[in-house]
C-alpha positions in Angstrom: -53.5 27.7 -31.2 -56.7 26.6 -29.3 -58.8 24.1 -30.8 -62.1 26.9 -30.9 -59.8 29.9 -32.3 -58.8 27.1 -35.1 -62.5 26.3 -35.9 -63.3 30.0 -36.4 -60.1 31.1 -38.1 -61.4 28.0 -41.0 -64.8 29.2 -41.1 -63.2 32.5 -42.1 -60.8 31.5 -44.7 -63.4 29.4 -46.5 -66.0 31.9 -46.5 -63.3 34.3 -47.9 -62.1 31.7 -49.9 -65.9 31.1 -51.5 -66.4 34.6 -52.1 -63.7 35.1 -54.0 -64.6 32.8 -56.6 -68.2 33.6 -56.7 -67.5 37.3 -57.5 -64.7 36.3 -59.9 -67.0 34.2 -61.6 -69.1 35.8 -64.2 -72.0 33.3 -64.5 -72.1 33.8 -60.5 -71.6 37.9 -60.3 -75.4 37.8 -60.6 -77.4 38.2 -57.3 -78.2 35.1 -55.9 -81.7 34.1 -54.9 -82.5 33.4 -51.1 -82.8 29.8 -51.9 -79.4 29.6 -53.6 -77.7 31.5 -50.5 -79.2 29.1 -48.5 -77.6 26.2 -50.3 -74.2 27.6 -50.9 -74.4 28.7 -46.6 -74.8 24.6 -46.3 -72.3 23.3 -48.5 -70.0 26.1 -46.5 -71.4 24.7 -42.9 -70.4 20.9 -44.0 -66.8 21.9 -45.3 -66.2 23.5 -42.1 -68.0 20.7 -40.4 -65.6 18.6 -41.7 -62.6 20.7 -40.9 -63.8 20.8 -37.7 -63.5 17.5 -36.9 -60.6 16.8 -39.1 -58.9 19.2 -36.5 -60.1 17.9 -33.7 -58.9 14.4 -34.4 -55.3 16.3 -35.3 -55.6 17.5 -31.6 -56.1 14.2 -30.4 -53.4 12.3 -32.2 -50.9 15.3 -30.7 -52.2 15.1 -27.2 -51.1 11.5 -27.8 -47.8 12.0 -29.3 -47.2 14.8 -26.5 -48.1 12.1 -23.7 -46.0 9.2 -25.6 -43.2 11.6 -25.7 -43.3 12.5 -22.4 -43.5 8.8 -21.1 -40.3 8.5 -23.6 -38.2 10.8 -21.8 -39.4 9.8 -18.5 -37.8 6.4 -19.4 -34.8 7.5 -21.3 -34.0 9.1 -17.9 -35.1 6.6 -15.6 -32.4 4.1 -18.4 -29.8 7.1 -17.9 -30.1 6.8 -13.7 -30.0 3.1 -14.3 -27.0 3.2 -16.7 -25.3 5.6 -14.2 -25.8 3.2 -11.0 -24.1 0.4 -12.9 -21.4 3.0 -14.2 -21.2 3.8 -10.4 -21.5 0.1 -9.1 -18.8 -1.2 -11.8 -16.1 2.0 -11.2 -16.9 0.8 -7.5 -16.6 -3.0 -7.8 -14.6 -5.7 -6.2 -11.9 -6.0 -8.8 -11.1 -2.3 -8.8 -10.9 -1.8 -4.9 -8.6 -4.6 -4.5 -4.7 -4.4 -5.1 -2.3 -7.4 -5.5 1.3 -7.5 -5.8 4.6 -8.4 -4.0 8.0 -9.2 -3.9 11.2 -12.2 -4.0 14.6 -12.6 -3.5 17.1 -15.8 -4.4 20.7 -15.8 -2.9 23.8 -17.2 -3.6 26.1 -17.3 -0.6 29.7 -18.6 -0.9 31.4 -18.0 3.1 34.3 -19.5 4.7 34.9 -19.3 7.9 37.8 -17.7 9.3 37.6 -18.9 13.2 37.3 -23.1 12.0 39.5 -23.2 15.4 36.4 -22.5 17.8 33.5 -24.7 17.2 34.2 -26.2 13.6 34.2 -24.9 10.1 30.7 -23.1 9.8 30.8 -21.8 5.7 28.4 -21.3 4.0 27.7 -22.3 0.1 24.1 -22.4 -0.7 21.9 -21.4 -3.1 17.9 -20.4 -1.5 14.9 -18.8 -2.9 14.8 -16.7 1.0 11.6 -15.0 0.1 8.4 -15.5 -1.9 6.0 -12.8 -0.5 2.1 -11.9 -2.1 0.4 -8.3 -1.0 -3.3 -8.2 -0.8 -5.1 -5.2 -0.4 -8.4 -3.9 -0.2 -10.5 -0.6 -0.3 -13.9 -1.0 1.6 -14.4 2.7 0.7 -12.3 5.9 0.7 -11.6 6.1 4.1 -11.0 2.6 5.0 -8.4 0.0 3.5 -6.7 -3.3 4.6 -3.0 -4.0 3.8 -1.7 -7.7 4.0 1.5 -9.5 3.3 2.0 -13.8 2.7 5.3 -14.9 2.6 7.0 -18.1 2.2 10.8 -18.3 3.6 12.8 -21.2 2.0 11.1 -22.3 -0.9 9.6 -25.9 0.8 7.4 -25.9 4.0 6.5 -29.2 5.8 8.2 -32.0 7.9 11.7 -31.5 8.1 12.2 -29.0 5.6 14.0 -25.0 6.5 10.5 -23.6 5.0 8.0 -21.8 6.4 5.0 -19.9 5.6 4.3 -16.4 7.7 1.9 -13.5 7.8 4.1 -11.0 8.0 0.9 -7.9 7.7 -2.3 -7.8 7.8 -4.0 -4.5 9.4 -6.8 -2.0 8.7 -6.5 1.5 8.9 -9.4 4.3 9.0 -8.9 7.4 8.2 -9.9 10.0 11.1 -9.6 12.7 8.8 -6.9 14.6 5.7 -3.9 14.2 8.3 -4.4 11.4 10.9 -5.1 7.9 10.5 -5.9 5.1 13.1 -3.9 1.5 12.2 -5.0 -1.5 14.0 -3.7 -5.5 13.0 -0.6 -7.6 12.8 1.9 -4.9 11.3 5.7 -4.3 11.3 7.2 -1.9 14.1 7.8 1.0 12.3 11.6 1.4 13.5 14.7 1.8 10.9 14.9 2.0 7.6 14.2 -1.8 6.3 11.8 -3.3 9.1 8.9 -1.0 7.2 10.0 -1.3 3.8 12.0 -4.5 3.0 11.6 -5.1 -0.8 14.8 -6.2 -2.1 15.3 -3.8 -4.9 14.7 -0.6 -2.3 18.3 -1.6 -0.4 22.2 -2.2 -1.2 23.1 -5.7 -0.4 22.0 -9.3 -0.8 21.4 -9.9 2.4 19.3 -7.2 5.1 22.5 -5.6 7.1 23.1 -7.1 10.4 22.3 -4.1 12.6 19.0 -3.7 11.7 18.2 -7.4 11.3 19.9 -8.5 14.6 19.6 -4.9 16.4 16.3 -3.4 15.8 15.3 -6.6 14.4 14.2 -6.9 11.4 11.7 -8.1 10.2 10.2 -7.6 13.4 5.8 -7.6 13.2 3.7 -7.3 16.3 -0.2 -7.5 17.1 -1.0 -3.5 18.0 -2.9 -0.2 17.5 -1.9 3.2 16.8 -2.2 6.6 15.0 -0.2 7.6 12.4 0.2 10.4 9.7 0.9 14.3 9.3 2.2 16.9 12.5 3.3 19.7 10.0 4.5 19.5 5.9 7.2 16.8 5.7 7.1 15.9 9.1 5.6 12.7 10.1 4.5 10.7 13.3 3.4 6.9 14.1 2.8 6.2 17.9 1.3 2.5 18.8 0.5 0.2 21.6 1.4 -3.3 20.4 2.5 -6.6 22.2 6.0 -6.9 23.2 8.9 -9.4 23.2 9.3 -12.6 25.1 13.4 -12.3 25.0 14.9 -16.0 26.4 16.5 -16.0 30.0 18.8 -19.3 29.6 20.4 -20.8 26.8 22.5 -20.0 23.8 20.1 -16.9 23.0 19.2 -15.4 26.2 19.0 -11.4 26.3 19.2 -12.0 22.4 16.0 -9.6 20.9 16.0 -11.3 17.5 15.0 -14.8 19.2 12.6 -12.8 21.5 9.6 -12.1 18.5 6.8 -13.9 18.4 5.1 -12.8 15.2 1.4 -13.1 17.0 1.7 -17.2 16.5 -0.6 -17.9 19.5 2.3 -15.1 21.2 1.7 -16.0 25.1 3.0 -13.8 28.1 3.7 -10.7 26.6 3.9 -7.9 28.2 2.9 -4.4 26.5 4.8 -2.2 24.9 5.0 1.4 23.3 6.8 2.6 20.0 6.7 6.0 18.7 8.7 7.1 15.6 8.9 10.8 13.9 10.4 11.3 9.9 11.0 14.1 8.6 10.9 14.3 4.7 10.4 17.5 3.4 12.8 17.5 1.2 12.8 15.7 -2.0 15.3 12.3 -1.4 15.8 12.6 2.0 14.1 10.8 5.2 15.6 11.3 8.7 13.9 9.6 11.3 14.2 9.3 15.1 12.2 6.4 16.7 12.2 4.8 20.7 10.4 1.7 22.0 10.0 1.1 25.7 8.5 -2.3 27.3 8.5 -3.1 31.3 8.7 -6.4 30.9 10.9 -7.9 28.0 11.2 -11.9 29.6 7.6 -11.8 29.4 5.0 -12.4 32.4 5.2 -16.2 32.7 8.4 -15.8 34.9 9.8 -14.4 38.0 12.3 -11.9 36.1 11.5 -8.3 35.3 13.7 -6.9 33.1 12.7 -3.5 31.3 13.5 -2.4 28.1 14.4 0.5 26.1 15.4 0.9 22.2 16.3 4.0 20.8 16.9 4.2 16.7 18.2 7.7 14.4 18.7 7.2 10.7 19.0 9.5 8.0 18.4 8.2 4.2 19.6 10.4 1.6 19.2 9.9 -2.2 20.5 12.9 -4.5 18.9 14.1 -8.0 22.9 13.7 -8.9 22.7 9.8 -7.7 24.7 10.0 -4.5 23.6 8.7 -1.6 24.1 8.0 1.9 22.5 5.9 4.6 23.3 6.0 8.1 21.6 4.4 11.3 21.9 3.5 14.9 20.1 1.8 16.8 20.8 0.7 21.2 19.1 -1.5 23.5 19.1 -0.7 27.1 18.2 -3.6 29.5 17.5 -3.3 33.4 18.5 -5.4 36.1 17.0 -8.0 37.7 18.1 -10.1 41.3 17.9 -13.3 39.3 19.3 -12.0 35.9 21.8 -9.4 35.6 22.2 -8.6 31.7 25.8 -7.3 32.3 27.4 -10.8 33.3 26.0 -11.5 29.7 27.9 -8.2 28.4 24.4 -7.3 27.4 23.1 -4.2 29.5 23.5 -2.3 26.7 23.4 -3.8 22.8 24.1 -1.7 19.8 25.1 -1.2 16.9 25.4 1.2 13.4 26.2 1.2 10.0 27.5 4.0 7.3 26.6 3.3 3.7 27.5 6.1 0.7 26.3 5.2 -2.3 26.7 5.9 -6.2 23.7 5.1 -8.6 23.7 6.3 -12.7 21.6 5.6 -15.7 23.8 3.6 -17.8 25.3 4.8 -21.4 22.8 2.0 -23.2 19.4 3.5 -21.4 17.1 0.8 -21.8 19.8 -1.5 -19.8 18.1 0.4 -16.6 20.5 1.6 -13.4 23.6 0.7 -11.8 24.0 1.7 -7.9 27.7 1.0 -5.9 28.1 0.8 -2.8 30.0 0.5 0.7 29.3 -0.2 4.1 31.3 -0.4 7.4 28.7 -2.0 9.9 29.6 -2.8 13.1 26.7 -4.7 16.0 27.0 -6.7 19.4 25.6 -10.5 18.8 25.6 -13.5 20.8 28.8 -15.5 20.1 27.5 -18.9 20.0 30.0 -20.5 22.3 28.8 -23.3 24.2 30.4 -22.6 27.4 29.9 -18.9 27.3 27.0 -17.4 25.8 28.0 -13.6 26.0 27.7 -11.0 23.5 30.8 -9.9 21.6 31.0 -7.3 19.1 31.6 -7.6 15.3 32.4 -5.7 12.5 32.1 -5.8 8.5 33.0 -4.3 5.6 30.2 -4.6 2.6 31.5 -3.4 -1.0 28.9 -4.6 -4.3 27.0 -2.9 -6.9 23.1 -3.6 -7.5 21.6 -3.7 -11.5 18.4 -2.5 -11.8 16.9 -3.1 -15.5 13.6 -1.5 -14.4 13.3 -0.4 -11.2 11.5 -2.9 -9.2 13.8 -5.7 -10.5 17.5 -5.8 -9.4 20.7 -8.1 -9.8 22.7 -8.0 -6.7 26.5 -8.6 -5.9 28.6 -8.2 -2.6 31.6 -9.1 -1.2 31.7 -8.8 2.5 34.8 -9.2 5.3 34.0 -9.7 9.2 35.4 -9.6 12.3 35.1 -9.7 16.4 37.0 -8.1 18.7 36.4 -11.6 21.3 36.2 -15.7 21.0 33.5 -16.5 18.5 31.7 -19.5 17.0 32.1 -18.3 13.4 33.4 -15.2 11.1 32.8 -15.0 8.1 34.2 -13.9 4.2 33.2 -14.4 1.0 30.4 -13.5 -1.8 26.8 -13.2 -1.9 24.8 -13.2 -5.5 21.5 -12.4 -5.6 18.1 -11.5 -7.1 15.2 -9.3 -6.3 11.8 -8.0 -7.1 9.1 -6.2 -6.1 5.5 -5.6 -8.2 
């Protein structure tokens, strides 16, 4: 109501209100003079007077509250934006876009050694922590993220001791948009089944198997960039560029890939090369994955030799809702000739090797004592047989039978018995048991 509608609407209500009460009242139902009228129109004109400004300070004091009120909420939601920026700032800080974790493994290996006649007895009985590795990871926002693994091999690192400390990762990887992503760093050559995922408690065995360790080999990291992600559902791609090997010409390990890595340690003389990889794993439990590498120049630059390089690799990893399971892979180097190096006087024009492992894993009876997996594995690879006076490459075989305990299922307790042989003269074969532990969190 306006303040002049209020003023008029009083003036009314008291005149009513006086009128009433005159006319009620008998000693005032007589007709007033003109001099009383006037009077009593006075006293009415000071009442409403007063009224009047008796309301207008009431207008006052709620054109105030109105205006504190208002500044009120203007600040309660100015404080609500503010709130909301820290909510925002804290859901977004460093703590919460940064991931640690990692993985371990200690070994028990008790081998004898069933060729003492050529070279000496090389057995084995040792206990080593092999791996202590730390994952750091970061989110600078939702489309880019950095990945990085620390290890240390053999528990002490210095002068004279077997340890040694290694970046084994550390890349960053954009994403271009839902299906493709573009990786660029130190990462692992994404070839086989352990050289891009190596935790101890995702394989059977103490020990990495020897085909994709001295084959492929594992764990095999290079300096590169490449795209990766989603062709169609459940098919997969990876295709980088990425520095090559430097594979020795003389000595005990020449043509040997495993001594040819060089882990981007001030890596000198490599030459490039290309590795694409395609999965498939559109069904739940099973991976099968076809991958090649070619390099024009595996010796490296520094030298006079030219020797390309192909590797070709096909695995299929199968784990059924039942608990059976199956892993299978091959792997084959092809090396080219060269006037001053001709791989095949080394029996190494072509290296290669595969394994076949079915598996059996089951929730045990008592559930909260986790999994039990067994397993067996016939392996067979071509390795340098260490002989001083003829470095060639012969071929070997094994048989791996054991059983891995998992109590949860990122920790496992590890047994296997394995039993070797080679078809030619070689340094060492060897037989016996390996214990071990492993981790991963």
């Amino acid at each position: 109501m306006l303040p002049a509608c209020r003023s008029t609407f009083a003036k009314s209500v008291l005149t009513g209100a006086f009128l009433a009460q005159y006319l009620m009242n008998p000693v005032l139902a007589a007709t007033p003079s003109a001099e009383e009228m006037w009077q009593v129109i006075q006293q009415q004109q000071q009442v409403i007077d007063d009224l009047k400004a008796r309301l207008e300070q009431t207008d006052g004091k709620l054109a105030r509250t109105n205006q504190k009120v208002e500044e009120t909420t203007d600040a309660l939601e100015l404080t609500a934006d503010a709130v909301e920026e820290v909510t925002l700032r804290s859901d977004q800080g460093f703590g919460d876009r940064t991931s640690l974790g990692g993985y371990g493994s200690l070994h028990y290996n008790n081998l004898s050694d069933d060729n003492q006649d050529i070279g000496g007895d090389d057995a084995v009985d040792q206990t080593d922590l092999h791996r202590f590795v730390l994952f750091f990871g970061h989110e600078f926002s939702d489309s880019i993220r950095f990945f990085s693994e620390l290890e240390v091999e053999h528990a002490l690192v210095g002068e004279g001791e077997a340890g040694q400390v290694e970046v084994e990762q550390a890349w960053i990887e954009l994403d271009i948009n839902d299906r493709h992503r573009l990786r660029a760093g130190m990462d692992t050559v994404p070839m086989g089944i352990i050289n891009p995922t190596h935790e101890p408690n995702t394989f059977y065995g103490v020990e990495r198997n020897r085909v994709e360790a001295e084959i492929i080999p594992t764990t095999w990291r290079v300096a590169g960039i490449g795209l990766n992600g989603e062709l169609a559902p459940g098919w997969n791609y990876d295709a980088v560029l990425h520095s090559g090997m430097v594979v020795p010409t003389v000595g005990s390990s020449a043509l040997r890939p495993r001594s040819g890595r060089l882990n981007v340690a001030k890596a000198d003389n490599q030459d490039v090369a290309f590795t694409g990889r395609i999965r498939y794993t559109g069904m739940p439990g099973l991976e099968v994955g076809l991958s090649g590498q070619y390099q024009a120049d595996v010796t490296g630059t520094k030298d006079a030799i030219d020797i390309s390089a192909t590797l070709l690799e096909a695995h299929i990893d199968w784990q059924h809702s039942s608990g059976i399971g199956l892993r299978a892979l091959y792997a084959r180097w092809d090396f080219g000739n060269d006037p001053l190096l001709d791989p095949s006087s080394l029996n190494a024009s072509t290296l290669d090797g595969f394994y076949v492992e079915p598996a059996y894993r089951f929730t045990l009876p008592v559930k909260r004592l986790g999994e039990l997996g067994v397993f067996a594995r016939y392996s067979t690879w071509d390795e340098r047989n260490q002989i001083s006076a003829a470095h060639r490459f012969e071929n070997f075989s094994r048989i791996t039978l054991g059983f891995n305990w998992w109590p949860h299922s990122r920790v496992a307790f590890k047994f296997d018995a394995q039993f070797e042989q080679a078809d030619g003269p070689v340094d060492r074969v060897l037989d016996g048991i390996n214990l071990g532990i492993g981790y991963q969190f």
